[in-house]
C-alpha positions as CSV (number, residue, x, y, z in Angstrom):
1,X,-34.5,94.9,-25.3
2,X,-36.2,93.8,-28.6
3,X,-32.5,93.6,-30.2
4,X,-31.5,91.2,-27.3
5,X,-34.4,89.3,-27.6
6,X,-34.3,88.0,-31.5
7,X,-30.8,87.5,-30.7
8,X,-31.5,85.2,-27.9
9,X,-34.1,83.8,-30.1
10,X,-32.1,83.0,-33.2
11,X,-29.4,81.4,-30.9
12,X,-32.2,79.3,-29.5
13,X,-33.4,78.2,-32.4
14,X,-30.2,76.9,-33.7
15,X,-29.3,75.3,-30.6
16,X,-32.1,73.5,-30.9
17,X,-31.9,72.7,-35.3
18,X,-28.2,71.5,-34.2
19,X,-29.7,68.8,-32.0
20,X,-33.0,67.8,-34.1
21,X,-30.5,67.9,-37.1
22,X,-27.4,65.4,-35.2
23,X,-30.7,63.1,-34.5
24,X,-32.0,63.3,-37.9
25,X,-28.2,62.6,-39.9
26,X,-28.3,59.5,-37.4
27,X,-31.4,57.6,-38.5
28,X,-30.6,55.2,-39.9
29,X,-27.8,54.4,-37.0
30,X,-28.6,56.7,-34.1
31,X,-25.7,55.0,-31.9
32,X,-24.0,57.1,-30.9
33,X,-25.4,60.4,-30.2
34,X,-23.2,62.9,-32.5
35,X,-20.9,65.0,-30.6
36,X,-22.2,68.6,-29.7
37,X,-25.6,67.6,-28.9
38,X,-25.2,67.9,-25.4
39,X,-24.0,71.3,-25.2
40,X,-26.2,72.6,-27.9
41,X,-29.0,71.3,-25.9
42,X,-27.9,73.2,-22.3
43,X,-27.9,76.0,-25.1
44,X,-30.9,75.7,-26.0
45,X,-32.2,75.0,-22.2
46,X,-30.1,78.1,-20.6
47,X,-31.2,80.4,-24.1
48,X,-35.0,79.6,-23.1
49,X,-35.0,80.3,-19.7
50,X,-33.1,84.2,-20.9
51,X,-35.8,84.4,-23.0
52,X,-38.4,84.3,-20.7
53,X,-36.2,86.6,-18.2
54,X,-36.5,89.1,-21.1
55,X,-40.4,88.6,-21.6
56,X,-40.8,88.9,-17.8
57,X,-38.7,92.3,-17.6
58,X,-40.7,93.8,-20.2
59,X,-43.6,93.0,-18.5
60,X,-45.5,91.2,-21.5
61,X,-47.2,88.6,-21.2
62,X,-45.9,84.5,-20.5
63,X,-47.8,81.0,-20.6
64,X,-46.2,79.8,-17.5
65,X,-48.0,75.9,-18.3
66,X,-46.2,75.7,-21.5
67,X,-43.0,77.5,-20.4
68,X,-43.1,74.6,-17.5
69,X,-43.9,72.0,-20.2
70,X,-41.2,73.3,-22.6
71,X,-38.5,73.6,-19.2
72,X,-39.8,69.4,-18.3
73,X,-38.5,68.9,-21.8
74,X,-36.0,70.8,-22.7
75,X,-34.0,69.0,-19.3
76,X,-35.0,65.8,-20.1
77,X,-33.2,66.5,-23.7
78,X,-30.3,67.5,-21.6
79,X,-30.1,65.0,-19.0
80,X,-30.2,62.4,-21.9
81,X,-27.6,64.2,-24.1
82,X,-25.1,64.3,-21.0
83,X,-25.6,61.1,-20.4
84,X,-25.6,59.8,-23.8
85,X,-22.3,61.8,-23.9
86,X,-20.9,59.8,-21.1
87,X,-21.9,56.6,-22.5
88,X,-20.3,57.1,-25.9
89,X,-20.3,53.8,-28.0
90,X,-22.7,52.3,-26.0
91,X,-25.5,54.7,-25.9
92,X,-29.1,52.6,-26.2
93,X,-30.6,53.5,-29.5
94,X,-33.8,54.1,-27.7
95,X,-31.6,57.4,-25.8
96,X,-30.9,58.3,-29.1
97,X,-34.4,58.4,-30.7
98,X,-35.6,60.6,-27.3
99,X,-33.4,63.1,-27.7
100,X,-34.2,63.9,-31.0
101,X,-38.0,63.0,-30.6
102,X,-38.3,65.4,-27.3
103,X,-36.3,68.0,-29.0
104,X,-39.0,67.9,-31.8
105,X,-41.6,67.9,-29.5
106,X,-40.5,70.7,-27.7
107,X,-40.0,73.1,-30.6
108,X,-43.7,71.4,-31.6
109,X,-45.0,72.5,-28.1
110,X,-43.2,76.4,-28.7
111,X,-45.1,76.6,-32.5
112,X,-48.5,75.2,-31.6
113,X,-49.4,75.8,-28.2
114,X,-51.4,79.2,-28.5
Protein backbone atom coordinates (compact mmCIF):
# COMPACT_ATOMS: atom_id res chain seq x y z
CA UNK A 1 0.00 0.00 0.00
CA UNK A 2 3.06 2.26 0.78
CA UNK A 3 4.29 1.58 -2.97
CA UNK A 4 0.87 2.85 -4.25
CA UNK A 5 0.82 5.60 -2.10
CA UNK A 6 4.25 7.60 -3.21
CA UNK A 7 3.18 6.68 -6.47
CA UNK A 8 -0.07 8.39 -6.20
CA UNK A 9 1.88 11.13 -4.46
CA UNK A 10 4.57 11.78 -7.09
CA UNK A 11 1.75 11.87 -9.75
CA UNK A 12 0.02 14.40 -7.60
CA UNK A 13 2.66 16.47 -7.19
CA UNK A 14 3.36 16.93 -10.77
CA UNK A 15 -0.06 17.39 -11.74
CA UNK A 16 -0.08 20.05 -9.73
CA UNK A 17 3.95 21.60 -10.70
CA UNK A 18 2.42 21.24 -14.38
CA UNK A 19 -0.36 23.72 -13.53
CA UNK A 20 1.61 26.22 -11.08
CA UNK A 21 4.38 25.94 -13.74
CA UNK A 22 1.77 26.79 -17.24
CA UNK A 23 0.69 29.85 -14.75
CA UNK A 24 4.05 30.89 -13.92
CA UNK A 25 5.63 30.67 -17.95
CA UNK A 26 2.43 32.99 -18.52
CA UNK A 27 3.20 36.01 -16.30
CA UNK A 28 3.96 38.24 -18.08
CA UNK A 29 0.72 37.36 -20.49
CA UNK A 30 -1.40 34.98 -18.66
CA UNK A 31 -4.12 35.05 -21.59
CA UNK A 32 -4.68 32.28 -22.42
CA UNK A 33 -4.41 29.57 -20.00
CA UNK A 34 -1.74 27.09 -21.52
CA UNK A 35 -3.15 23.94 -22.83
CA UNK A 36 -3.11 20.97 -20.32
CA UNK A 37 -3.88 22.77 -17.36
CA UNK A 38 -7.25 21.60 -17.11
CA UNK A 39 -6.60 18.13 -17.17
CA UNK A 40 -3.52 18.21 -15.05
CA UNK A 41 -5.67 19.91 -12.59
CA UNK A 42 -8.75 16.97 -12.56
CA UNK A 43 -5.33 15.08 -12.02
CA UNK A 44 -4.29 16.49 -9.47
CA UNK A 45 -8.07 16.78 -7.92
CA UNK A 46 -9.00 12.84 -8.68
CA UNK A 47 -4.98 11.96 -7.40
CA UNK A 48 -5.89 13.74 -3.99
CA UNK A 49 -9.02 12.27 -3.32
CA UNK A 50 -6.95 8.40 -4.01
CA UNK A 51 -4.71 9.56 -1.68
CA UNK A 52 -6.87 9.96 1.07
CA UNK A 53 -8.75 6.60 0.02
CA UNK A 54 -5.41 5.07 0.69
CA UNK A 55 -4.76 6.94 4.12
CA UNK A 56 -8.35 6.00 5.12
CA UNK A 57 -7.83 2.10 4.21
CA UNK A 58 -4.83 1.90 6.19
CA UNK A 59 -6.45 3.29 8.95
CA UNK A 60 -3.94 6.19 9.71
CA UNK A 61 -4.76 9.17 10.57
CA UNK A 62 -6.49 12.27 8.19
CA UNK A 63 -7.16 16.15 8.88
CA UNK A 64 -10.58 16.00 7.40
CA UNK A 65 -10.72 20.34 7.76
CA UNK A 66 -7.78 20.66 5.58
CA UNK A 67 -8.57 17.75 3.25
CA UNK A 68 -12.08 19.77 2.90
CA UNK A 69 -10.12 22.98 2.48
CA UNK A 70 -7.56 21.46 -0.01
CA UNK A 71 -10.93 19.52 -2.05
CA UNK A 72 -12.80 23.58 -1.98
CA UNK A 73 -9.65 24.41 -3.84
CA UNK A 74 -8.49 21.99 -5.70
CA UNK A 75 -12.31 22.20 -7.66
CA UNK A 76 -12.29 25.66 -7.83
CA UNK A 77 -8.75 25.25 -9.82
CA UNK A 78 -10.68 22.90 -11.95
CA UNK A 79 -13.87 24.52 -12.56
CA UNK A 80 -11.66 27.55 -13.66
CA UNK A 81 -9.27 25.56 -15.86
CA UNK A 82 -12.34 23.93 -17.71
CA UNK A 83 -13.77 26.91 -18.17
CA UNK A 84 -10.77 28.82 -19.09
CA UNK A 85 -10.32 25.93 -21.55
CA UNK A 86 -13.61 26.69 -23.07
CA UNK A 87 -13.06 30.26 -23.40
CA UNK A 88 -9.73 30.01 -25.21
CA UNK A 89 -8.58 33.50 -26.49
CA UNK A 90 -10.73 35.24 -24.48
CA UNK A 91 -10.02 33.94 -21.05
CA UNK A 92 -10.01 37.09 -18.38
CA UNK A 93 -6.53 37.57 -17.10
CA UNK A 94 -7.97 37.62 -13.66
CA UNK A 95 -9.10 33.46 -14.43
CA UNK A 96 -5.67 33.13 -15.33
CA UNK A 97 -3.97 34.60 -12.16
CA UNK A 98 -6.58 32.23 -9.87
CA UNK A 99 -5.69 29.29 -11.31
CA UNK A 100 -2.32 29.57 -10.69
CA UNK A 101 -2.70 31.57 -7.39
CA UNK A 102 -5.24 28.75 -5.91
CA UNK A 103 -3.03 26.07 -7.21
CA UNK A 104 -0.21 27.68 -5.06
CA UNK A 105 -2.31 28.07 -2.29
CA UNK A 106 -3.35 24.74 -2.19
CA UNK A 107 0.02 23.01 -2.34
CA UNK A 108 0.70 25.97 0.45
CA UNK A 109 -2.31 24.61 2.52
CA UNK A 110 -0.79 20.61 1.97
CA UNK A 111 3.04 21.94 3.29
CA UNK A 112 2.02 24.10 6.16
CA UNK A 113 -1.12 23.15 7.65
CA UNK A 114 0.22 20.74 10.53
Amino acid sequence: METLRLILLALHLLSWAFVVGAWASRLRTPVPVAKGVSHAAAFALLTGLLLVGVREMDDLDVNHAKIGVKLVVALTVTVLAFVADRKADRTPVWMAHAIGGLAVVNVLIAVLWQ
